[in-house]
PDB file with SEQRES, HELIX, SHEET and CRYST1 records, atoms N, CA, C and O in Angstrom:
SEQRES   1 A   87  UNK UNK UNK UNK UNK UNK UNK UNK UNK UNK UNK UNK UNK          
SEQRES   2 A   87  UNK UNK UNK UNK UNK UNK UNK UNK UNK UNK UNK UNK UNK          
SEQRES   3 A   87  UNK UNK UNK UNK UNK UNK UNK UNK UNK UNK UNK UNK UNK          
SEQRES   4 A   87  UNK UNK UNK UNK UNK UNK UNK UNK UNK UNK UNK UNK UNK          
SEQRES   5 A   87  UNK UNK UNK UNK UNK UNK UNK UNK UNK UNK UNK UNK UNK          
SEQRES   6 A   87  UNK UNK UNK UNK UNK UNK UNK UNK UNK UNK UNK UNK UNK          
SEQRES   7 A   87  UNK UNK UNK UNK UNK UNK UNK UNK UNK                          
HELIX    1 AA1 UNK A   21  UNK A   26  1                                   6    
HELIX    2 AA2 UNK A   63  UNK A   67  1                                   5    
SHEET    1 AA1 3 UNK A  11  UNK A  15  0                                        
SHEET    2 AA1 3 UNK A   2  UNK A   7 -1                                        
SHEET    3 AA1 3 UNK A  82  UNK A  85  1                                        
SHEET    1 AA2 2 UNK A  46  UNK A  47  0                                        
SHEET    2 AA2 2 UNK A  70  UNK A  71 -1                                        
SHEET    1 AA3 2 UNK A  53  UNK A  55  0                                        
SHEET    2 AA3 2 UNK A  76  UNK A  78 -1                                        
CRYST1    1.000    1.000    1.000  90.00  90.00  90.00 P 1           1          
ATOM      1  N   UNK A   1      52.374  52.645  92.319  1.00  0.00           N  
ATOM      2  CA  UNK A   1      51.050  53.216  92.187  1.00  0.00           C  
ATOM      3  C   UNK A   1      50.008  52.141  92.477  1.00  0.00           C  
ATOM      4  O   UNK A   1      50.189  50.945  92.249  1.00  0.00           O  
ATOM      5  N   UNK A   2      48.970  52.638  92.970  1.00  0.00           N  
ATOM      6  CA  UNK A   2      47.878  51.442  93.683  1.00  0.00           C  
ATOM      7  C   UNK A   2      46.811  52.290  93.152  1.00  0.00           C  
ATOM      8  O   UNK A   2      46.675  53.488  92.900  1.00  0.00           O  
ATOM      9  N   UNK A   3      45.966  51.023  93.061  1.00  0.00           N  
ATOM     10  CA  UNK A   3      44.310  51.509  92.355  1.00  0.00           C  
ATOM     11  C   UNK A   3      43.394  51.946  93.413  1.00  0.00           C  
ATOM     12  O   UNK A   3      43.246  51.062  94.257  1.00  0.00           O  
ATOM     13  N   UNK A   4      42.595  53.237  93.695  1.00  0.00           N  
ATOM     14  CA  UNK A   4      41.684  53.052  94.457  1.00  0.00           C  
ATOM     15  C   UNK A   4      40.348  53.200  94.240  1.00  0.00           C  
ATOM     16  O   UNK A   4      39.960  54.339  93.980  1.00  0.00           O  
ATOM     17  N   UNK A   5      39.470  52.224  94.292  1.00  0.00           N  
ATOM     18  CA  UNK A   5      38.146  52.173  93.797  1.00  0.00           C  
ATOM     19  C   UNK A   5      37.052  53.178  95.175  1.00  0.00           C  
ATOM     20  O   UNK A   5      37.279  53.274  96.381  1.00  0.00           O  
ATOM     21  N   UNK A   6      36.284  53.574  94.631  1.00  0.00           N  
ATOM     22  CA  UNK A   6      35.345  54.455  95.661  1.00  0.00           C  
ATOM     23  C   UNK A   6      34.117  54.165  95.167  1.00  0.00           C  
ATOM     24  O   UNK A   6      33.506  54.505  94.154  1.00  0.00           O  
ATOM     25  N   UNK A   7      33.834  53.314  96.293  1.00  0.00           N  
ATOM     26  CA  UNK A   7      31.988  52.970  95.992  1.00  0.00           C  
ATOM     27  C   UNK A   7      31.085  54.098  97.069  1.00  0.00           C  
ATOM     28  O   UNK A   7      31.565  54.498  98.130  1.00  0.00           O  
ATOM     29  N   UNK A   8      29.708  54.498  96.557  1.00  0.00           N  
ATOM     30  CA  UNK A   8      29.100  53.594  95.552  1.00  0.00           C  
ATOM     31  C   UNK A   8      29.635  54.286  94.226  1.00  0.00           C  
ATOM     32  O   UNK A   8      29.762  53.710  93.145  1.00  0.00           O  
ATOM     33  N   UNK A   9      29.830  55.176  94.400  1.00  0.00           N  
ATOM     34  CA  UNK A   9      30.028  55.657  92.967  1.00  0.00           C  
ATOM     35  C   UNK A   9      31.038  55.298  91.760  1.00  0.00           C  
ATOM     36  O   UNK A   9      31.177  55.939  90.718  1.00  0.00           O  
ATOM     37  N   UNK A  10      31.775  54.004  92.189  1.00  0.00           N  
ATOM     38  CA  UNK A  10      32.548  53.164  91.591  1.00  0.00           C  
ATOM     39  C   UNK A  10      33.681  54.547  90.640  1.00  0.00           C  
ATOM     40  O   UNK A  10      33.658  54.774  89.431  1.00  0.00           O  
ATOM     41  N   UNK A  11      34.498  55.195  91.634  1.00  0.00           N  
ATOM     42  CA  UNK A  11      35.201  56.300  90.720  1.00  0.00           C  
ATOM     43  C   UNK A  11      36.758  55.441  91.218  1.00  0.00           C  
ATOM     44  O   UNK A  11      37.098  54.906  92.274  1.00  0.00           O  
ATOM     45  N   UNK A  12      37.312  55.595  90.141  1.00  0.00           N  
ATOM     46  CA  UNK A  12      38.890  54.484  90.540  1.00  0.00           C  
ATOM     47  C   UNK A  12      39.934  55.692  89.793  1.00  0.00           C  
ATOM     48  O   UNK A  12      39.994  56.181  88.665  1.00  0.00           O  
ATOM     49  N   UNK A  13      40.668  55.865  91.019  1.00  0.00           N  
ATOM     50  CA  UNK A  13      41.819  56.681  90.744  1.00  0.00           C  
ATOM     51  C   UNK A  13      43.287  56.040  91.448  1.00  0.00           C  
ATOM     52  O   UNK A  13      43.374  55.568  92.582  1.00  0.00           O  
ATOM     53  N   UNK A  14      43.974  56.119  90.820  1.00  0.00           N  
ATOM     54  CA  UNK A  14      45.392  56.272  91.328  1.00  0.00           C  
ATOM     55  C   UNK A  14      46.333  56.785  92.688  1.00  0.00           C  
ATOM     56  O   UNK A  14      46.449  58.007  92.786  1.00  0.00           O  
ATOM     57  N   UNK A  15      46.827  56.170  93.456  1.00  0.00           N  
ATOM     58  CA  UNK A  15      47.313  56.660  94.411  1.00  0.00           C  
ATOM     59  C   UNK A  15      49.024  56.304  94.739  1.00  0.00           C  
ATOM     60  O   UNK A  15      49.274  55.099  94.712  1.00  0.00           O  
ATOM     61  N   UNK A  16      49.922  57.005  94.968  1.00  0.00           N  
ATOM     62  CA  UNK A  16      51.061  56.720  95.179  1.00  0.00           C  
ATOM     63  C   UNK A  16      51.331  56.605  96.489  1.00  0.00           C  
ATOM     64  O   UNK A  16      50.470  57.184  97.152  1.00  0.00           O  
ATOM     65  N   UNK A  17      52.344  55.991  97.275  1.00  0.00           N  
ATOM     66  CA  UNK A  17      52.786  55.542  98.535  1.00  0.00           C  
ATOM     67  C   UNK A  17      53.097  56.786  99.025  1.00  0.00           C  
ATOM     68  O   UNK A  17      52.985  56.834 100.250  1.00  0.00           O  
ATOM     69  N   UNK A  18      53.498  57.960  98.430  1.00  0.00           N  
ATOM     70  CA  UNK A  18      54.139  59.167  99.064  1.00  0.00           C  
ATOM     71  C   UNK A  18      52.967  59.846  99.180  1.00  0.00           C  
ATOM     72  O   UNK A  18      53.193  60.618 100.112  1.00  0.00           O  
ATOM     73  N   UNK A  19      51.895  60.029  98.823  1.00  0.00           N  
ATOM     74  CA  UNK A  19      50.692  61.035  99.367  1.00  0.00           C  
ATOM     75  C   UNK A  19      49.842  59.954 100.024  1.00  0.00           C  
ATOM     76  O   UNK A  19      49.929  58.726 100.043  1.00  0.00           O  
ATOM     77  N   UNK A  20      48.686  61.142 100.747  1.00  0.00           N  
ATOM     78  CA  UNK A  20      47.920  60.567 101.250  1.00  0.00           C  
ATOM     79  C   UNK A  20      46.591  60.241 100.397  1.00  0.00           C  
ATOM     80  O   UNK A  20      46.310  61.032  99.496  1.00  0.00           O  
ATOM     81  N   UNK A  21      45.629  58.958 100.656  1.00  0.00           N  
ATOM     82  CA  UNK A  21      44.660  58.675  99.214  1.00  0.00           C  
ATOM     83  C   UNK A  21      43.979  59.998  99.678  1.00  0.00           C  
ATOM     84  O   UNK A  21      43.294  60.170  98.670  1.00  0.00           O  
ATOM     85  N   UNK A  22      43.705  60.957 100.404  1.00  0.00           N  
ATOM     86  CA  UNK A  22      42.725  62.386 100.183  1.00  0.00           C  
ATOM     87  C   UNK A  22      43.371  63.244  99.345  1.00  0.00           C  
ATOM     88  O   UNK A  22      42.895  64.078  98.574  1.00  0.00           O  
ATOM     89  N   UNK A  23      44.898  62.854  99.653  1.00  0.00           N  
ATOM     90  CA  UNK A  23      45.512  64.096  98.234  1.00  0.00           C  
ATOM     91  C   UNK A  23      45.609  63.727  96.805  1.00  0.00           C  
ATOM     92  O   UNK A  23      45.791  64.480  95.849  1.00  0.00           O  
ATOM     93  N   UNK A  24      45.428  62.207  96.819  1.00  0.00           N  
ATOM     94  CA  UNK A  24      45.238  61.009  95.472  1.00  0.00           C  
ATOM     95  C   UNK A  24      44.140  61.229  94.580  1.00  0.00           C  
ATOM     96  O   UNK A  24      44.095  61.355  93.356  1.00  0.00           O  
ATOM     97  N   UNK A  25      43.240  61.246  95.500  1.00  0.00           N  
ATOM     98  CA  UNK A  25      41.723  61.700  95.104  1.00  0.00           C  
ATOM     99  C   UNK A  25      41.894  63.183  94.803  1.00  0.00           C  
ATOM    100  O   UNK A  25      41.657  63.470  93.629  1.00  0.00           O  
ATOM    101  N   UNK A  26      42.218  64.093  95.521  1.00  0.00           N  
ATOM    102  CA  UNK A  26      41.777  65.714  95.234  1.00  0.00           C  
ATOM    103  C   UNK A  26      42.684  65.787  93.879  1.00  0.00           C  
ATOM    104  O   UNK A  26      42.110  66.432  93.001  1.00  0.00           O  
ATOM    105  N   UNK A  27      44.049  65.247  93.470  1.00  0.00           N  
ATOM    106  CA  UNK A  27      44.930  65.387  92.537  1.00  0.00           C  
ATOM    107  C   UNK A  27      44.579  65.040  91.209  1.00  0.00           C  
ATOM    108  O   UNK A  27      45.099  65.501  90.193  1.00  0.00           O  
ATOM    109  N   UNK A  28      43.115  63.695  91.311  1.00  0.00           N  
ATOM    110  CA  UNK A  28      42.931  63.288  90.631  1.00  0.00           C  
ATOM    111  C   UNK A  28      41.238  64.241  90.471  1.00  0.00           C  
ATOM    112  O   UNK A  28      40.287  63.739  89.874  1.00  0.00           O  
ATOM    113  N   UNK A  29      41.209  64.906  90.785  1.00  0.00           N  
ATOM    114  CA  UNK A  29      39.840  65.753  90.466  1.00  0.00           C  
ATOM    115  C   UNK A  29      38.425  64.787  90.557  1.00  0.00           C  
ATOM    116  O   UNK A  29      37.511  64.701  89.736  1.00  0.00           O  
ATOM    117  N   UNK A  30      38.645  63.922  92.205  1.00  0.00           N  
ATOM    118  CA  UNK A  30      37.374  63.485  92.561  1.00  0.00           C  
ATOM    119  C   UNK A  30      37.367  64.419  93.714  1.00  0.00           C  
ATOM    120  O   UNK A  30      38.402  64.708  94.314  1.00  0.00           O  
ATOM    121  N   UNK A  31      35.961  64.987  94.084  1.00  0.00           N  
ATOM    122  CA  UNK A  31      35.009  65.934  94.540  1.00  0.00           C  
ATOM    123  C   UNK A  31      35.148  65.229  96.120  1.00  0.00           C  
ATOM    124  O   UNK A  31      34.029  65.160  96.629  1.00  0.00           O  
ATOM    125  N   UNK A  32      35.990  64.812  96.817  1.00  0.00           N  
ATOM    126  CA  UNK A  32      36.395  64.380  98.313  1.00  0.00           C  
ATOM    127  C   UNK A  32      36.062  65.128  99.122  1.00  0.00           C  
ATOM    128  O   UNK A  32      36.628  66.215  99.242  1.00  0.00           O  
ATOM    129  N   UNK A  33      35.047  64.747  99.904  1.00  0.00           N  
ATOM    130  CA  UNK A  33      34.611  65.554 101.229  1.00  0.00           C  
ATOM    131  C   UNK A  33      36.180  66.309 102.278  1.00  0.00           C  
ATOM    132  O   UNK A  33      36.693  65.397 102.926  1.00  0.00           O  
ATOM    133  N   UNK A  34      36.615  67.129 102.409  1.00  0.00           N  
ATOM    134  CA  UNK A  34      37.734  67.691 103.077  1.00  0.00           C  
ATOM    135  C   UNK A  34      37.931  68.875 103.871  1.00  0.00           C  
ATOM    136  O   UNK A  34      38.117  69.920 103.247  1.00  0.00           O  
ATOM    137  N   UNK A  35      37.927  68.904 104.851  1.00  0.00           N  
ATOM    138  CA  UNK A  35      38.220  70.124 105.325  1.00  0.00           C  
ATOM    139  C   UNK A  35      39.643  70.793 106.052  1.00  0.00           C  
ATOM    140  O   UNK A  35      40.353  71.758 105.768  1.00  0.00           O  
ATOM    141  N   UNK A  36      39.664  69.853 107.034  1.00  0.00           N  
ATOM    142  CA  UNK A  36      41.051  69.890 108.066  1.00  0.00           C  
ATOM    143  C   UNK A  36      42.305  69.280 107.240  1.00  0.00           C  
ATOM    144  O   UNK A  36      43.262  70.041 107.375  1.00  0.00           O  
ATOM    145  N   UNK A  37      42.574  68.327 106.550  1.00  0.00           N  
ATOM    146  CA  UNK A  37      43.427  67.445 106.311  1.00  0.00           C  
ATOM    147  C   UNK A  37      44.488  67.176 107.169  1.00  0.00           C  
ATOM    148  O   UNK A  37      45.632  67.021 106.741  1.00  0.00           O  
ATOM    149  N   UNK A  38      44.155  67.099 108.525  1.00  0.00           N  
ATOM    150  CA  UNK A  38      44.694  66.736 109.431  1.00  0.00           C  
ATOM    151  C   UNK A  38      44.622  65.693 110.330  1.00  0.00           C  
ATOM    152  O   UNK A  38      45.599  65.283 110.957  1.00  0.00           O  
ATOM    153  N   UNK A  39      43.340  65.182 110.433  1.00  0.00           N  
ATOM    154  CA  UNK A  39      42.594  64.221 110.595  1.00  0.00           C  
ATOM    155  C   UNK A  39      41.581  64.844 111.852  1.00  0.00           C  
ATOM    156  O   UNK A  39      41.038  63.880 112.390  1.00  0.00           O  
ATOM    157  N   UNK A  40      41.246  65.856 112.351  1.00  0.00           N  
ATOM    158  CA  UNK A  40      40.634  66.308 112.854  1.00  0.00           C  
ATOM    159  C   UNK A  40      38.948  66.735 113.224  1.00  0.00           C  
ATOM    160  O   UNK A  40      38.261  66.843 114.240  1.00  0.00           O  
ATOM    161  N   UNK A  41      38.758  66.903 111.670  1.00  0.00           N  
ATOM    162  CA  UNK A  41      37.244  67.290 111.328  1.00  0.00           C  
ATOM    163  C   UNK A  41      36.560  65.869 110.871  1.00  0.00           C  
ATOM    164  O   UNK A  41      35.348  65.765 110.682  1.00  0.00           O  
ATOM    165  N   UNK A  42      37.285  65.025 110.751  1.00  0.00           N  
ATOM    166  CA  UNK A  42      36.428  63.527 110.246  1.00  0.00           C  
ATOM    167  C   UNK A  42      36.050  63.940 109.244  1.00  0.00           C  
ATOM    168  O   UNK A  42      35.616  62.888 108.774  1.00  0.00           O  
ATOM    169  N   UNK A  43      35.779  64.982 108.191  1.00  0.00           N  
ATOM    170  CA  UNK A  43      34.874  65.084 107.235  1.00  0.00           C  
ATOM    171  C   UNK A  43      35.156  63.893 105.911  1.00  0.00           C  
ATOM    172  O   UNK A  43      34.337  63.374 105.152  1.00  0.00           O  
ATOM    173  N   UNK A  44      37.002  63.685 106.024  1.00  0.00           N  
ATOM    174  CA  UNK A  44      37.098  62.795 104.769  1.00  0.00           C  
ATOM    175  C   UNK A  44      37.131  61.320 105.251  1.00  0.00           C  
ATOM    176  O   UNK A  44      37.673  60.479 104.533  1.00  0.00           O  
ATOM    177  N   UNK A  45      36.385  60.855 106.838  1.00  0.00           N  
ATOM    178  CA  UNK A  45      36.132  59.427 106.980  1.00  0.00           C  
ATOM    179  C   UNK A  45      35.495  58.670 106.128  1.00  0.00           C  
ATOM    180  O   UNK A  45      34.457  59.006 105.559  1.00  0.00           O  
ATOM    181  N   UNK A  46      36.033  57.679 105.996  1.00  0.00           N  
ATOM    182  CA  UNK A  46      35.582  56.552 105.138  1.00  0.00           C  
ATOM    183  C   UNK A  46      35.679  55.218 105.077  1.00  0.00           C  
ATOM    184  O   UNK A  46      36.880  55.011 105.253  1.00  0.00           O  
ATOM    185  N   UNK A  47      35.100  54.107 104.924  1.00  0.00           N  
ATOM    186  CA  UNK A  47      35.404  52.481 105.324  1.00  0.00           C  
ATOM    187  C   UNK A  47      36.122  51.824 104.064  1.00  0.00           C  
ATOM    188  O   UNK A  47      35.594  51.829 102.952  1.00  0.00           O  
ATOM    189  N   UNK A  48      37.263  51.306 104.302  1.00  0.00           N  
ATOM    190  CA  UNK A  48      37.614  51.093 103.800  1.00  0.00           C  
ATOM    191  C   UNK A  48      37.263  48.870 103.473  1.00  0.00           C  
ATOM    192  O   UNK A  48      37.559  47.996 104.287  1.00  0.00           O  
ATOM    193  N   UNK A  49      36.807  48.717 102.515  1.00  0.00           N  
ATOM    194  CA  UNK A  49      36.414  46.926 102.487  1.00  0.00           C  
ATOM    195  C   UNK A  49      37.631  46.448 102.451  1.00  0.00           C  
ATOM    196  O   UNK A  49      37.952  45.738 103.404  1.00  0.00           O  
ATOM    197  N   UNK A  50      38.630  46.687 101.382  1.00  0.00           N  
ATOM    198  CA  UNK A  50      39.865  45.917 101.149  1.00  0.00           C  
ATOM    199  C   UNK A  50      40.942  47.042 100.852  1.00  0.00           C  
ATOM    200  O   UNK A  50      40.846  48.178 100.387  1.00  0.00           O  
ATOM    201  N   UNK A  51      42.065  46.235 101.331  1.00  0.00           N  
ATOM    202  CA  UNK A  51      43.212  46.869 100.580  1.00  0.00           C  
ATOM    203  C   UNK A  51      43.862  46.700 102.471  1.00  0.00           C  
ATOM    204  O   UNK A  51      43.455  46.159 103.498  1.00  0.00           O  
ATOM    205  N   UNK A  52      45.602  47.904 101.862  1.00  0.00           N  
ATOM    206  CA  UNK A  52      46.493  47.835 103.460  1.00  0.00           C  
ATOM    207  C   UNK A  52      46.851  49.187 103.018  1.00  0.00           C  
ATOM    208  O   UNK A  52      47.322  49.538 101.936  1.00  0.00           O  
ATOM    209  N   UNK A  53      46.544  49.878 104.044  1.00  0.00           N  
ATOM    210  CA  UNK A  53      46.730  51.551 104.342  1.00  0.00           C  
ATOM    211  C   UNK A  53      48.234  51.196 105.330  1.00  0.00           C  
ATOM    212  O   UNK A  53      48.541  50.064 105.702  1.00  0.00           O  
ATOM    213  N   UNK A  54      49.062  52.513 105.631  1.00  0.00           N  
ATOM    214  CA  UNK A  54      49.456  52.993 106.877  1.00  0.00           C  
ATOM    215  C   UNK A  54      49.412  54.146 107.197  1.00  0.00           C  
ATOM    216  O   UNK A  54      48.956  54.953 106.387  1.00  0.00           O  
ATOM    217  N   UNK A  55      49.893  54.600 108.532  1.00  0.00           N  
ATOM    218  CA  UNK A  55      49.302  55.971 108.635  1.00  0.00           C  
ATOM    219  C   UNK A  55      51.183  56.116 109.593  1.00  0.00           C  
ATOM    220  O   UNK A  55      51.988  55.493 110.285  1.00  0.00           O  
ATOM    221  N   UNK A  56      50.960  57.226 109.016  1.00  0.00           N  
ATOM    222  CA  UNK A  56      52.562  58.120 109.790  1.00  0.00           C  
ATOM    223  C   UNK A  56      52.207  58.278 111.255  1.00  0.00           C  
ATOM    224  O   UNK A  56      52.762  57.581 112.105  1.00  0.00           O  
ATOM    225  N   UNK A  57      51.342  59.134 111.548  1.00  0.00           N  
ATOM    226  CA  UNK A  57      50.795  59.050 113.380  1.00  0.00           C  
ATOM    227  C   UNK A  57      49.704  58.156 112.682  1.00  0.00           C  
ATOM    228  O   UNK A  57      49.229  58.004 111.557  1.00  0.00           O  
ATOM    229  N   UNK A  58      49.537  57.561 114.162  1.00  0.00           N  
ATOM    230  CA  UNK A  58      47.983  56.503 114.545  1.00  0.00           C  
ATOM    231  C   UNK A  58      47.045  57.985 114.963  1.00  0.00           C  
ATOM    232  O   UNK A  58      47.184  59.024 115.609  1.00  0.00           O  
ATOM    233  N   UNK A  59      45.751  57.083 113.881  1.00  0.00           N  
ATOM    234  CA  UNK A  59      44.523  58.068 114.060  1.00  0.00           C  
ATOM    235  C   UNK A  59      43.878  57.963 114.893  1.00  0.00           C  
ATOM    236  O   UNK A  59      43.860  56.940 115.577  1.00  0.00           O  
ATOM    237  N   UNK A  60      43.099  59.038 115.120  1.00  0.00           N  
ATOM    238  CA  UNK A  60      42.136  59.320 116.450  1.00  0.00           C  
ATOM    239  C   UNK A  60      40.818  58.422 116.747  1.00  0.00           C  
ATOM    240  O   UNK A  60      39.726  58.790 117.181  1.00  0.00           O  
ATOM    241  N   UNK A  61      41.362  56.843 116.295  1.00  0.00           N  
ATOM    242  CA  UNK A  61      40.454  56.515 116.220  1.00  0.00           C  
ATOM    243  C   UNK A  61      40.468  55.194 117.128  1.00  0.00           C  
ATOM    244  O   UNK A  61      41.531  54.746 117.558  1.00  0.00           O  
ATOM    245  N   UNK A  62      39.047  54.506 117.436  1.00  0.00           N  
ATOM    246  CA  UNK A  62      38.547  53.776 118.699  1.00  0.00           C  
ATOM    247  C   UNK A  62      39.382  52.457 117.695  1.00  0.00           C  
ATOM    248  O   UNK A  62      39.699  52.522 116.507  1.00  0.00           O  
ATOM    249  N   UNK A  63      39.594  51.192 118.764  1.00  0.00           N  
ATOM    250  CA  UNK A  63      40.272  50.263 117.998  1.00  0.00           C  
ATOM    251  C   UNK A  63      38.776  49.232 117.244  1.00  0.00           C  
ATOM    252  O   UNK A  63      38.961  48.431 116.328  1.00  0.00           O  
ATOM    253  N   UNK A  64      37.381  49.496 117.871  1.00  0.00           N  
ATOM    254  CA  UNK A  64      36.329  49.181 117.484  1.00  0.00           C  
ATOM    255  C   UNK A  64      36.019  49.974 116.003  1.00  0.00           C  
ATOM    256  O   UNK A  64      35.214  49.526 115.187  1.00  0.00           O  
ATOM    257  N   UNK A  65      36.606  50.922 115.851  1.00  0.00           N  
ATOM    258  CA  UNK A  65      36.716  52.029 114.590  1.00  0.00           C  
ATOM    259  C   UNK A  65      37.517  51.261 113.217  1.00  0.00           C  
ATOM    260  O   UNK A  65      37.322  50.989 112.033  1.00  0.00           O  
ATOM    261  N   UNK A  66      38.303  51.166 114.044  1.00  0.00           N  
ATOM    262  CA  UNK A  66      39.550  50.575 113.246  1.00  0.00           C  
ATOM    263  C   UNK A  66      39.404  49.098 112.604  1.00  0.00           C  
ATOM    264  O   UNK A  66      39.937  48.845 111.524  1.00  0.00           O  
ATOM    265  N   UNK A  67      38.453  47.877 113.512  1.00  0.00           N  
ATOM    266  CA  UNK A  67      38.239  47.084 113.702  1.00  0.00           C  
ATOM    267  C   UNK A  67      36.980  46.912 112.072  1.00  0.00           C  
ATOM    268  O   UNK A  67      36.831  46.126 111.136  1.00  0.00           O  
ATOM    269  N   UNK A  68      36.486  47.908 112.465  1.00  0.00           N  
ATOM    270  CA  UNK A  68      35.218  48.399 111.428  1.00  0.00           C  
ATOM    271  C   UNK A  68      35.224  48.687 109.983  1.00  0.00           C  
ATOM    272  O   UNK A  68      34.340  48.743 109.128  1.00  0.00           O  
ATOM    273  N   UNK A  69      37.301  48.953 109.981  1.00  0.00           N  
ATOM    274  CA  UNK A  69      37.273  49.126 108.576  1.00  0.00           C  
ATOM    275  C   UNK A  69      37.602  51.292 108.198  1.00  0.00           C  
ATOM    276  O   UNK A  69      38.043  51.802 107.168  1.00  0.00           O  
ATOM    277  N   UNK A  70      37.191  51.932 109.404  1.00  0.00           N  
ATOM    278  CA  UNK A  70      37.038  53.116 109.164  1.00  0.00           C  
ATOM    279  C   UNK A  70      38.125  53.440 109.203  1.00  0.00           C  
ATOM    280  O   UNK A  70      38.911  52.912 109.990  1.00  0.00           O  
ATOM    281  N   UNK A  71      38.677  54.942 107.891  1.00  0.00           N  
ATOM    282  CA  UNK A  71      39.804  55.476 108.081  1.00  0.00           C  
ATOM    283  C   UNK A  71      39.514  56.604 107.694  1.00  0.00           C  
ATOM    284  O   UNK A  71      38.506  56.947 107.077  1.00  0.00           O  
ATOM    285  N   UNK A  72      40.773  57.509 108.194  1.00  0.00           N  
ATOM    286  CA  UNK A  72      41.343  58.882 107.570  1.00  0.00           C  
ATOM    287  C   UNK A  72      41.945  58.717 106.570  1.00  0.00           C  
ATOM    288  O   UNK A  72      42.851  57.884 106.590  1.00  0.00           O  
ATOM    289  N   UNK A  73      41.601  59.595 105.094  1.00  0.00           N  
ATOM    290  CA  UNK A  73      42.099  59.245 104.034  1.00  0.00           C  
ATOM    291  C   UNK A  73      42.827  60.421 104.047  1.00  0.00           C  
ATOM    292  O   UNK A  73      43.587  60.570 103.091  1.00  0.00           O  
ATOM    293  N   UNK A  74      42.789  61.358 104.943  1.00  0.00           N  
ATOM    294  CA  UNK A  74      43.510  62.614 104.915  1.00  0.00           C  
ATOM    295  C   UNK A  74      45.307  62.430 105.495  1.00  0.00           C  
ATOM    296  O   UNK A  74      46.368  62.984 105.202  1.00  0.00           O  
ATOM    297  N   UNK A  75      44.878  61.328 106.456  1.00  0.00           N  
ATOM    298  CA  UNK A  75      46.230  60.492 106.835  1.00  0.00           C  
ATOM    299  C   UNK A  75      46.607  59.385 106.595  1.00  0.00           C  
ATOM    300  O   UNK A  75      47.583  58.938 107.197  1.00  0.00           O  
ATOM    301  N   UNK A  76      45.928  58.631 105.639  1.00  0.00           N  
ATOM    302  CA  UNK A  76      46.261  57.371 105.383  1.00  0.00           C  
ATOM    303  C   UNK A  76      46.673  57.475 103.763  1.00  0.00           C  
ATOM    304  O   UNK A  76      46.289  58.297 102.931  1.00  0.00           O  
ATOM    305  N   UNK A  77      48.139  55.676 103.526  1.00  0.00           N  
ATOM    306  CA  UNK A  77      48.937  56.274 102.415  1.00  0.00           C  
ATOM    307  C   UNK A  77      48.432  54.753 102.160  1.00  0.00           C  
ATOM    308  O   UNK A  77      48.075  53.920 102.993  1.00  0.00           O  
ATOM    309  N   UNK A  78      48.520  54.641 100.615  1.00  0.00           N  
ATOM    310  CA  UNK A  78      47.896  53.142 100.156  1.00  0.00           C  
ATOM    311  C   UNK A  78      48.977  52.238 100.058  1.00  0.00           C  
ATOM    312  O   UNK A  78      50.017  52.514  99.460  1.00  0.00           O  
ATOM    313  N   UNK A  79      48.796  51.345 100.533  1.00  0.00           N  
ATOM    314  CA  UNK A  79      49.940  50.527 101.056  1.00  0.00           C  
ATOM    315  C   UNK A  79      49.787  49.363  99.565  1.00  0.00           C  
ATOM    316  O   UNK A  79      50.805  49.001  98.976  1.00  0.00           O  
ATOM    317  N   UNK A  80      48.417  48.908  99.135  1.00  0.00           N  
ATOM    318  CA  UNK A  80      48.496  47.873  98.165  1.00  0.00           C  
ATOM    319  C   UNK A  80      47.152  48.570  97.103  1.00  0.00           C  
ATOM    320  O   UNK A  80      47.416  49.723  96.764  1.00  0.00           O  
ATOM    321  N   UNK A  81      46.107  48.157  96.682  1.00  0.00           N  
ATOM    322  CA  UNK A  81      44.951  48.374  95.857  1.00  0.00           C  
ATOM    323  C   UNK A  81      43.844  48.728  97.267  1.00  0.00           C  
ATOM    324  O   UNK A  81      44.041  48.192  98.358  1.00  0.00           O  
ATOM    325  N   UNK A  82      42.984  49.451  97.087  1.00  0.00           N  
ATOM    326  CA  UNK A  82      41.951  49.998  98.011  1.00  0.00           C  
ATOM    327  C   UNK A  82      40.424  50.139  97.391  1.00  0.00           C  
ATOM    328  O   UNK A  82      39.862  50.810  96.525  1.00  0.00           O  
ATOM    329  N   UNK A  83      40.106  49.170  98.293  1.00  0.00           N  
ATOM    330  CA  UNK A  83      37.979  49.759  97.831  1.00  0.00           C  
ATOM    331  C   UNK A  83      38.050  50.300  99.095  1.00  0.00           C  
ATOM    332  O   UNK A  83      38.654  49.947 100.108  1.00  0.00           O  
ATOM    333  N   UNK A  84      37.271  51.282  98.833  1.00  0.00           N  
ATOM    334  CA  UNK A  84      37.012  52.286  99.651  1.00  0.00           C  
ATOM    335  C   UNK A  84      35.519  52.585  99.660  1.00  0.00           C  
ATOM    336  O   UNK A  84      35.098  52.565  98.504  1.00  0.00           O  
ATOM    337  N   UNK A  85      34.481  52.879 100.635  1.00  0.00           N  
ATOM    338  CA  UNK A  85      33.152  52.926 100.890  1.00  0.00           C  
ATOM    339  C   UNK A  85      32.635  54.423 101.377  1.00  0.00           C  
ATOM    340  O   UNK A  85      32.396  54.594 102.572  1.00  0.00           O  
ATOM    341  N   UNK A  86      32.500  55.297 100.608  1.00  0.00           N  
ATOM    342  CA  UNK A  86      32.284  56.772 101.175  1.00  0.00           C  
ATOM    343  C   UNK A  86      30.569  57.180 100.661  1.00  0.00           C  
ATOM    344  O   UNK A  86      30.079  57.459  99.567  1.00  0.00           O  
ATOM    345  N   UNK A  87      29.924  57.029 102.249  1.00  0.00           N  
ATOM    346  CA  UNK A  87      28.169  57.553 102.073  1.00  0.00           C  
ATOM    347  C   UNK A  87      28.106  59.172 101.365  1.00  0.00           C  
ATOM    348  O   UNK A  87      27.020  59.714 101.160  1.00  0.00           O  
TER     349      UNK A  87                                                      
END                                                                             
């Protein structure tokens, strides 16, 4: 189990290696922007500051994206502890 912090609103929930942190968060009854959970709609993008994600498929995303910190939390599984940055 890995900690994941969500600024700004500093909400820290729990995430296991077998889900993804969007199903970590919804399981844990934080209010996660979601629609597709596929990685499709971007709605649950988010920057991640620290921590090591992986993702089962590589996301639809630019390597300048990636570079930036931005992820799919709808496809991404928490690999260690996660701050996470969601406007």
């Amino acid at each position: 189990m890995h900690q994941v912090r969500l600024l700004p609103h500093d909400i820290t929930f729990t995430a296991d290696e077998r889900e993804t942190v969007l199903q970590a968060a919804l399981n844990a009854g934080v209010a996660f922007p979601n629609r597709c959970q596929v990685g499709a709609c971007a709605m649950c993008l988010c920057r991640k500051l620290s921590g090591e994600i992986s993702y089962q498929l590589e996301p639809m995303l630019t390597e300048k994206e990636q570079a930036e910190g931005w992820i799919f939390t709808c496809q991404a599984t928490a690999k260690s502890d996660l701050v996470l940055e969601l406007d």
